[in-house]
C-alpha positions as CSV (number, residue, x, y, z in Angstrom):
1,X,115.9,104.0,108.3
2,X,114.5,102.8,105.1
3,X,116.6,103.6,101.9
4,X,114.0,105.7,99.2
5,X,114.6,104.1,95.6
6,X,114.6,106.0,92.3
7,X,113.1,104.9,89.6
8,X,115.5,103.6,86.9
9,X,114.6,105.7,83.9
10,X,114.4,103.9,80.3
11,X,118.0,104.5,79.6
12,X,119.1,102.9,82.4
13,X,116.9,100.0,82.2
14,X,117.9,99.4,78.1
15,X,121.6,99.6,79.2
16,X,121.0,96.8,81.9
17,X,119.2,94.7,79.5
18,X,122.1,95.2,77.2
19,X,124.6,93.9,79.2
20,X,122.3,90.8,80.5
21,X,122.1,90.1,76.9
22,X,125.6,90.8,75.3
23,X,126.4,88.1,78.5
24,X,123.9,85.8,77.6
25,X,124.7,85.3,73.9
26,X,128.3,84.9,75.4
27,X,127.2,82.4,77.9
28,X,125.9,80.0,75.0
29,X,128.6,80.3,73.3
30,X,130.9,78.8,76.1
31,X,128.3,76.5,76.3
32,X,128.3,75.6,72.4
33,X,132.1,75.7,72.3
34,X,132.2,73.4,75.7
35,X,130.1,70.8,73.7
36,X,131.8,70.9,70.2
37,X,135.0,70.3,71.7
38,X,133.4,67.6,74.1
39,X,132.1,65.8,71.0
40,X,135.5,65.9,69.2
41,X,137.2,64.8,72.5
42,X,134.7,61.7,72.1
43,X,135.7,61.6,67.9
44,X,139.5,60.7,69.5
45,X,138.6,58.1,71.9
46,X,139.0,54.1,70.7
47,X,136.0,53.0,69.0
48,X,135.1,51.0,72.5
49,X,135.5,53.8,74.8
50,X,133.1,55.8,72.0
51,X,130.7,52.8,72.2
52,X,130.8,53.4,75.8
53,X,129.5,57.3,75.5
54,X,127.7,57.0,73.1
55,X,124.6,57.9,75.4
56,X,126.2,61.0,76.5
57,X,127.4,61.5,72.7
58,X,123.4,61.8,72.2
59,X,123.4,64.2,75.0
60,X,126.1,66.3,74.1
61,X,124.8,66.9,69.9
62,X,121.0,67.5,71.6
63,X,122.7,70.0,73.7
64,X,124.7,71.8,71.2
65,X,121.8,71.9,69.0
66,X,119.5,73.5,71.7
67,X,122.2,76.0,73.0
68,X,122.4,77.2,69.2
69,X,119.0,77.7,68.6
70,X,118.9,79.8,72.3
71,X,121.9,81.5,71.1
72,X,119.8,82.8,68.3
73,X,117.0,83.7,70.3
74,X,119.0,85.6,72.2
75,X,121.5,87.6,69.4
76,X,117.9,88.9,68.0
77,X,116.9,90.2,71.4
78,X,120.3,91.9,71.7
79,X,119.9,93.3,68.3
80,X,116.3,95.1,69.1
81,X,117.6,95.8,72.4
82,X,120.6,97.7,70.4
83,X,118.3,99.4,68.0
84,X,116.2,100.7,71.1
85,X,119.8,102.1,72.9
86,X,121.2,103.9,69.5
């Protein structure tokens, strides 16, 4: 027997979108957190060993600088989304 949906009223779909965002902006900041402490974990290493990473050094700061800018991105999104709930 086939289940009959209802349709999620505006409400409903606001609140979802409120929690997909509030975990979003959360997610990048594990991510950015993740990669600052990576790159000071790097900072400690002998100068060879840094030498060594210094590739994934690269990697790492491009990271943390594109999971910022996402991060913002996504904390105005939750703000209009929050204006929309209130």
């Amino acid at each position: 027997m086939e289940k009959e949906t209802t349709p999620q009223t505006r409400e409903e779909i606001l609140a979802a979108s409120l929690d997909a965002r509030i975990q979003e902006v959360m997610l990048y900041q594990i991510n950015i957190d993740n990669y600052a402490i990576a790159l000071e974990e790097i900072g400690n290493l002998p100068p060879d060993e840094r030498a060594e990473l210094s590739a994934f050094t690269d990697q790492l700061r491009t990271l943390l600088a594109s999971e910022k800018l996402e991060q913002k991105k996504a904390q105005i999104m939750l703000s209009v989304i929050k204006r929309q709930v209130e």
